[in-house]
Steps between C-alpha positions, in 0.01 A plus 500: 500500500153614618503540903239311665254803695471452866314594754544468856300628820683581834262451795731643690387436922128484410203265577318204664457195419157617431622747246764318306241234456270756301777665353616149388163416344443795325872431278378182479229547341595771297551510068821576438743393231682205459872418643593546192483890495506580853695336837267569810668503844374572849651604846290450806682523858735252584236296692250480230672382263465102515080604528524682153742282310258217616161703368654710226430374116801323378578719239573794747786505720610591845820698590607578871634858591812455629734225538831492758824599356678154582384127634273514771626406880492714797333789346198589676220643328588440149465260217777319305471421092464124596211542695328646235629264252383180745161647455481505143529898489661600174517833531634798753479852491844680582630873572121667565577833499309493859748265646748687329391815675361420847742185545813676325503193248838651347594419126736220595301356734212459234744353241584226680140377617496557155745251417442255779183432449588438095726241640254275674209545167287782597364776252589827572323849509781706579343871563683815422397885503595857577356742738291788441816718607752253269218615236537846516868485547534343115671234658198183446717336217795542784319315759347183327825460278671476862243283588513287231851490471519307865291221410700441110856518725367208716272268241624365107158352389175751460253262391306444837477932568232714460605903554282655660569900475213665768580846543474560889337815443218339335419205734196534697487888407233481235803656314586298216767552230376561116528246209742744414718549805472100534644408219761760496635317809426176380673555115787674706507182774535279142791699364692474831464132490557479098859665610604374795345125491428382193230564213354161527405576878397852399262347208364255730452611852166634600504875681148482636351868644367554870356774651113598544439252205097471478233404242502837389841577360648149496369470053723828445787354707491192345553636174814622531752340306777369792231437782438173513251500789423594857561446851194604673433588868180645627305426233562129460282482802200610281307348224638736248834303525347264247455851294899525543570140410253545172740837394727248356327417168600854397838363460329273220339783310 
C-alpha cells in the first residue's frame, strides 16, 4: 500500500499577523502537486490559527502544536482537543521534542495526549527522537522504540498518526541527519512496529523526518525508501517550503 508523502511546517512561537499573512500567500499561491501525492499541513501559534485556516487554500491543512492531555476545565493556560475540534482544526502536533525537553513532556505523558486527542477526531503528529548524547551512546533505536512503545500501549487504531522521528540533535542546529542515517532509523522504527504492533500498521503508517529539513537536501531525503515526508520548522517560514512540499514527486519517479 503506497504511503501518502507529507509534509508539514512547525511555526513554532513565530510571527505577526503581518507575517503569517505573507507567509500564507506565498503557499497559496505556490505549484505544488496534487492531494493525491502529497498531504500539506501547517502549524501557526495557537492564536493564529482561525486567521490561517480562514486564508489558507483548501487543499492545505492546519494542525495545532499541542493539545491538553484530558477535557478542558480549570486548566489555565492550555488548550483541550475539543477546542480545537469546535474550530474545525483537524490536526495537532504532539510530543515536540522541545516540549519534551524544556517542559519534561515524559513518554507517558505524550502517549496519552496522544490517545486523547484520537478520541475526540483529531489527527495526530506524534514526535519522537534521540539526543545527540542518546546518539553517540548507540542507544537511538532504544529511545524512539520506548517512545513509540507508550503511545501503541495506550491507542488500538493507527490510521489518524503521522510519526514524526526529529532527531533533537538536528533541530535548529543546521545539523541534519543523512538519507542514510534517516532511513536507518526510520526502516528500524518500521521493524519495531512490524513486531510488536502489527504489519498492517507498519506497512501503512507514515514516519515523516524533521530536523534542519531545507530546499537543499529535502530531494535526497525524500528518496529514501521508509520516509514518507517531513515535519519542518524554521524553514517553513520561508519560500523554499514550497521547494520541500515539491520533494514529494520523487516518490513518483
Amino acid at each position: 500500500m503506497a504511503r501518502k508523502f507529507f509534509v508539514g511546517g512547525n511555526w513554532k512561537c513565530n510571527g505577526t499577523t503581518d507575517e503569517v499573512k505573507k507567509i500564507v500567500t506565498t503557499l497559496n499561491e505556490a505549484q505544488v502537486p496534487g492531494e493525491d501525492v502529497v498531504e500539506v499541513v501547517v502549524s501557526p501559534p495557537y492564536v493564529f490559527l482561525p486567521l490561517v485556516k480562514d486564508l489558507l487554500r483548501p487543499d492545505f491543512h492546519v494542525a495545532a502544536q499541542n493539545s491538553w492531555v484530558r477535557k478542558g476545565g480549570a486548566f489555565t493556560g492550555e488548550i483541550s482537543a475539543e477546542i480545537l475540534v469546535n474550530l474545525n482544526i483537524p490536526w495537532v502536533i504532539l510530543g515536540h521534542s522541545e516540549r519534551r525537553q524544556l517542559l519534561n513532556e515524559s513518554n507517558e505523558f505524550v502517549a496519552d495526549k496522544v490517545a486523547y486527542a484520537l478520541s475526540q477526531g483529531l489527527k495526530v503528529i506524534a514526535c519522537i527522537g534521540e539526543t545527540l548524547e542518546q546518539r553517540e551512546a548507540g542507544i537511538t533505536l532504544n529511545v524512539v522504540a520506548e517512545q513509540t512503545k507508550a503511545i501503541a500501549a495506550k491507542i488500538s487504531n493507527w490510521d489518524n498518526v503521522v510519526l514524526a522521528y526529529e532527531p533533537v540533535w538536528a533541530i535548529g542546529t543546521g545539523k541534519v541527519a543523512s538519507p542514510a542515517q534517516a532511513q536507518e532509523v526510520h526502516a528500524d522504527l518500521r521493524k519495531w512496529i512490524h513486531e510488536n504492533v502489527s504489519a498492517d500498521v507498519a506497512a501503512s503508517v507514515r514516519i515523516i523526518y524533521g530536523g534542519s529539513v531545507n530546499g537543499g537536501n529535502s530531494k535526497e531525503l525524500a528518496g529514501q525508501p521508509d520516509l514518507d515526508g517531513f515535519l519542518v520548522g524554521g524553514a517553513s517560514l520561508k519560500p523554499e517550503f514550497v521547494d520541500i512540499i515539491n520533494s514529494a514527486t520523487v516518490k513518483k519517479n
